[in-house]
DRENGULO-726535 format. One record per residue (C-alpha): z, y, x; residue in three letters; residue number from 1. Coordinates in nm, 2 decimals. Layout:
BEGIN
Z|Y|X|ala|NUM
...
% end
This chain:
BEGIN
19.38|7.74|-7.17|unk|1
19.03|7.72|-7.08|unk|2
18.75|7.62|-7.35|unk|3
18.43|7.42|-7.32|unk|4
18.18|7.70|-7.36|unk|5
18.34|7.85|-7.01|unk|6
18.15|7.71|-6.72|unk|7
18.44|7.61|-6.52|unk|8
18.61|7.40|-6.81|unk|9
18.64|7.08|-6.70|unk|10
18.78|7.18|-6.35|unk|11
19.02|7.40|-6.50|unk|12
19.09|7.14|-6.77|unk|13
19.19|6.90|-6.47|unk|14
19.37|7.11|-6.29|unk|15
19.60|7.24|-6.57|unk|16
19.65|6.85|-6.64|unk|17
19.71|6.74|-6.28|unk|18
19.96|7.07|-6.22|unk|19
20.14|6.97|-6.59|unk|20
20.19|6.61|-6.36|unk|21
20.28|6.75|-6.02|unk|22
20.55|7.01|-6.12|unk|23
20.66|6.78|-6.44|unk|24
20.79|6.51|-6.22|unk|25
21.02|6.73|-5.98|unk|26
21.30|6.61|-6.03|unk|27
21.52|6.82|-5.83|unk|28
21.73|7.15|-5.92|unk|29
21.46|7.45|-5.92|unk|30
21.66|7.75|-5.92|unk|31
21.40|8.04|-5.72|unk|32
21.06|7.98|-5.75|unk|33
20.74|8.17|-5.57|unk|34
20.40|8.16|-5.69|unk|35
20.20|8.26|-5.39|unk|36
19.92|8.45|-5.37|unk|37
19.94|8.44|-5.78|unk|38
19.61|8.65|-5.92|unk|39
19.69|8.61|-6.30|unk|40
20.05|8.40|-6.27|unk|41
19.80|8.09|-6.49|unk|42
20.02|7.83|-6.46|unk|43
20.37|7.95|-6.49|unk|44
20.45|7.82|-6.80|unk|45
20.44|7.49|-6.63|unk|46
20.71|7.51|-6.34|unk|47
21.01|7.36|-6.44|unk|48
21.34|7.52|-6.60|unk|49
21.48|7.79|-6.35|unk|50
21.65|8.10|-6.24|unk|51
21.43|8.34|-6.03|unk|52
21.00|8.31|-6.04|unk|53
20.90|8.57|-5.75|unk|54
20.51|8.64|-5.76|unk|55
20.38|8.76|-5.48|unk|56
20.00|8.86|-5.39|unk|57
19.81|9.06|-5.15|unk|58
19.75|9.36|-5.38|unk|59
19.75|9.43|-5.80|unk|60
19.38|9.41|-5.88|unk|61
19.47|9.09|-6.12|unk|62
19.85|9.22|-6.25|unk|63
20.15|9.34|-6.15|unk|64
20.31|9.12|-5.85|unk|65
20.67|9.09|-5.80|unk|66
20.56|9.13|-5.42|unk|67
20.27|9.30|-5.26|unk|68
20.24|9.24|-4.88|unk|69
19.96|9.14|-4.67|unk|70
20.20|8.94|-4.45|unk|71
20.25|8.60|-4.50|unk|72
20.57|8.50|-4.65|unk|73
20.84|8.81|-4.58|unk|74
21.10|8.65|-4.75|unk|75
21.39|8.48|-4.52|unk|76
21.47|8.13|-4.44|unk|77
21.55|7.88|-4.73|unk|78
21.48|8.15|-5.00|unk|79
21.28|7.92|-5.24|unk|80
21.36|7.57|-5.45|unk|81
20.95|7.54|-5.57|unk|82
20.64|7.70|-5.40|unk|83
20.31|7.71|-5.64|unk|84
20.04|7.78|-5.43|unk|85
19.71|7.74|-5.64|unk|86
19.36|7.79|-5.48|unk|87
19.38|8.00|-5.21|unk|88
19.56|7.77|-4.91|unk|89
19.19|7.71|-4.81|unk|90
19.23|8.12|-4.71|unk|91
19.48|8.01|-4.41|unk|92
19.29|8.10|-4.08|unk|93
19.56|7.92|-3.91|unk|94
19.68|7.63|-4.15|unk|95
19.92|7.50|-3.92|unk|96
20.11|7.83|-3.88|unk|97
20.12|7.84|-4.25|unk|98
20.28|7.50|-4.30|unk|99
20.58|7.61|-4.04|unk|100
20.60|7.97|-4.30|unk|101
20.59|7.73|-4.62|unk|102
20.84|7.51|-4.46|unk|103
21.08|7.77|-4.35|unk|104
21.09|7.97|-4.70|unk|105
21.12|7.63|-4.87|unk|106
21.49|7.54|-4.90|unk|107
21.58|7.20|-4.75|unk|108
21.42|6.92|-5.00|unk|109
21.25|7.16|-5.20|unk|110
20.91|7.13|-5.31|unk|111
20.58|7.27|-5.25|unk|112
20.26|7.20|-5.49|unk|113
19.89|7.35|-5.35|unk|114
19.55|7.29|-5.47|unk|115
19.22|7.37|-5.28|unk|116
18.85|7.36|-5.39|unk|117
18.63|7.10|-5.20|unk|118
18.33|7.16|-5.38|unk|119
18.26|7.55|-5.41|unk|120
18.07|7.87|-5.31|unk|121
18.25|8.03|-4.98|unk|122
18.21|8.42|-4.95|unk|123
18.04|8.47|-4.61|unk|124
18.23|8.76|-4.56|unk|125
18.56|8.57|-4.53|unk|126
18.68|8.26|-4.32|unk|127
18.74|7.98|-4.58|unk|128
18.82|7.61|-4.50|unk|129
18.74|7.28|-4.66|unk|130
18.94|6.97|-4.71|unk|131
18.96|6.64|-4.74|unk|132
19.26|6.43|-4.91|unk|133
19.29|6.25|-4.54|unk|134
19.32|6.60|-4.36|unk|135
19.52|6.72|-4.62|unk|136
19.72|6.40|-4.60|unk|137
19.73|6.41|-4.19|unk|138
19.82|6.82|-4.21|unk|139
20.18|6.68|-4.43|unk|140
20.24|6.38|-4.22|unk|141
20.61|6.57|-4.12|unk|142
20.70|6.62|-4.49|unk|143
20.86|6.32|-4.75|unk|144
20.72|6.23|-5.05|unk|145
20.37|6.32|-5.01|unk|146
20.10|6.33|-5.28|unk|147
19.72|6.39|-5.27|unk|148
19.53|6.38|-5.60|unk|149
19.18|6.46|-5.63|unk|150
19.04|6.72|-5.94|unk|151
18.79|6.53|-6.10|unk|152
18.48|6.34|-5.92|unk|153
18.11|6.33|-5.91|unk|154
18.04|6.43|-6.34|unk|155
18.34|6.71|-6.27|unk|156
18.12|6.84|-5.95|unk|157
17.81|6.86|-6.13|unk|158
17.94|6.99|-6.47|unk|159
18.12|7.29|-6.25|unk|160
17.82|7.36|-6.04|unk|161
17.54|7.35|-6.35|unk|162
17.76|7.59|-6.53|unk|163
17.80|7.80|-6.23|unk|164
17.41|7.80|-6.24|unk|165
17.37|7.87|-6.59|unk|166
17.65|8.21|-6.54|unk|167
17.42|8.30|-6.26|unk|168
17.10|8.32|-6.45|unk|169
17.33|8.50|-6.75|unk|170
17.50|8.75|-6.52|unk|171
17.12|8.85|-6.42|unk|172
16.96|8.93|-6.70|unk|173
16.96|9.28|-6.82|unk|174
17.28|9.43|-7.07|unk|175
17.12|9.39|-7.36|unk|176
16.98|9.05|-7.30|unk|177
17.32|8.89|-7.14|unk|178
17.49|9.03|-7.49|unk|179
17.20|8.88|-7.71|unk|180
17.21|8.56|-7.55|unk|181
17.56|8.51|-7.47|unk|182
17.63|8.25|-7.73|unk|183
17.30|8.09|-7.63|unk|184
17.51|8.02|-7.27|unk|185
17.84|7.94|-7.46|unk|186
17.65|7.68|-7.62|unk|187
17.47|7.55|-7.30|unk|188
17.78|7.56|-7.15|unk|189
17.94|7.34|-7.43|unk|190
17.66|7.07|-7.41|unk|191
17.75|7.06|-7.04|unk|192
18.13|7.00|-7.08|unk|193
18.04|6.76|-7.34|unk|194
17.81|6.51|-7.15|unk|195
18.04|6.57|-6.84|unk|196
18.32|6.44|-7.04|unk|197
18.18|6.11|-7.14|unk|198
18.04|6.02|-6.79|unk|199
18.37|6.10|-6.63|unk|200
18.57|5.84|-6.88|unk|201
18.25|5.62|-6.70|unk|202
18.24|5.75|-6.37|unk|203
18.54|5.44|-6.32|unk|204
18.31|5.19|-6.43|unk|205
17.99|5.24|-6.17|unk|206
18.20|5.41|-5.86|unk|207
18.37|5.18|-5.60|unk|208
18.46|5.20|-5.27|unk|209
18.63|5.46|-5.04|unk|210
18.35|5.75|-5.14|unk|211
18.47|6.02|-5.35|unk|212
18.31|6.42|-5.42|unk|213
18.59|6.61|-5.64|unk|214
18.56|6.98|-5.70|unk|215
18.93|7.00|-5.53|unk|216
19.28|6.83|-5.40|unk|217
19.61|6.87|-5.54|unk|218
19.89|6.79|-5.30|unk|219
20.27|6.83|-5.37|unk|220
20.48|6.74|-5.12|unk|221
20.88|6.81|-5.04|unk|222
21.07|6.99|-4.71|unk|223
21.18|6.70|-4.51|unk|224
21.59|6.75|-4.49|unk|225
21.67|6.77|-4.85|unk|226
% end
């Protein structure tokens, strides 16, 4: 539920609507459910009806996981109706071996919904990938029903970014000063997301053509077999 003074708003306010879409129109039984690599379990009030929801994350620093395990997917075959797999597929040092592990825990026609940042700071510690809708696209070409959507465009980008700048300069400041000023950043923040907001109902009006900067891609696509 984010709010305009947070930095990340608008992204967040786009992905929450774009997920809302994605695991809204499954339309197929969802009885066992795995959020992967789930930090703070954010969007599981907006997976479908089911049975069983399994989170599952490398260690407990953001909750209380169903499943902590540094291996990928120890679950058996055909164990899961609905993988959620929100930021953090970009993590995958081998993507491909991950889409044979996502498609082998995936029952038969079930479904699997990831999103990925485009536009972001990387930790230089870490690998981290980027994609593009088309690589995403080509990465799915065994699966059916195949969706790419891009989070937001050029206003979203910039919005994200100048908040990320403004939390920088906040985070630096001394105690005292990051509590005085805090709602002096809430409200830069808000003027921000505001502006943002009107030139992405605009950004439809001036962009053509096949050139497109989003902050991130949604894809949900389904097991082939089902």
């Amino acid at each position: 539920h984010p709010v305009r003074t947070q930095p990340d708003y608008l992204i967040l306010r786009f992905l929450v609507l774009h997920l809302e879409r994605a695991l809204g129109e499954i339309r197929h039984p969802v009885d066992d459910v795995l959020d992967l690599w789930c930090g703070t379990q954010p969007y599981r009030d907006l997976v479908p009806p089911h049975g069983r929801y399994v989170a599952m994350d490398i260690d407990d620093r953001y909750g209380t996981p169903d499943v902590i395990s540094d291996e990928f997917l120890p679950f058996p075959d055909d164990s899961f109706d609905l993988i959620l797999f929100t930021e953090a597929f970009h993590y995958l040092t081998d993507p491909r071996a991950g889409m044979e592990e996502l498609a082998r825990v995936l029952r038969p026609g079930g479904t699997l919904v990831l999103t990925v940042p485009l536009v972001w700071e990387y930790d230089r510690r870490i690998v981290e990938r980027r994609y593009t809708g088309p690589q995403l696209a080509e990465l799915f070409n065994d699966w059916d029903d195949v969706w790419v959507l891009e989070n937001g465009g050029y206003a979203v980008a910039w919005a994200t970014l100048t908040g990320r700048i403004l939390r920088g300069f906040h985070e630096a400041l001394p105690a005292p000063a990051q509590r005085l000023l805090r709602p002096l950043f809430g409200a830069g923040a808000y003027v921000v997301n505001l502006v943002a907001t009107a030139l992405t109902r605009a950004e439809p009006r001036w962009h053509e053509g096949p050139f497109i900067l989003p902050m991130g891609l949604l894809v949900r696509a389904r097991r082939a077999g089902g």
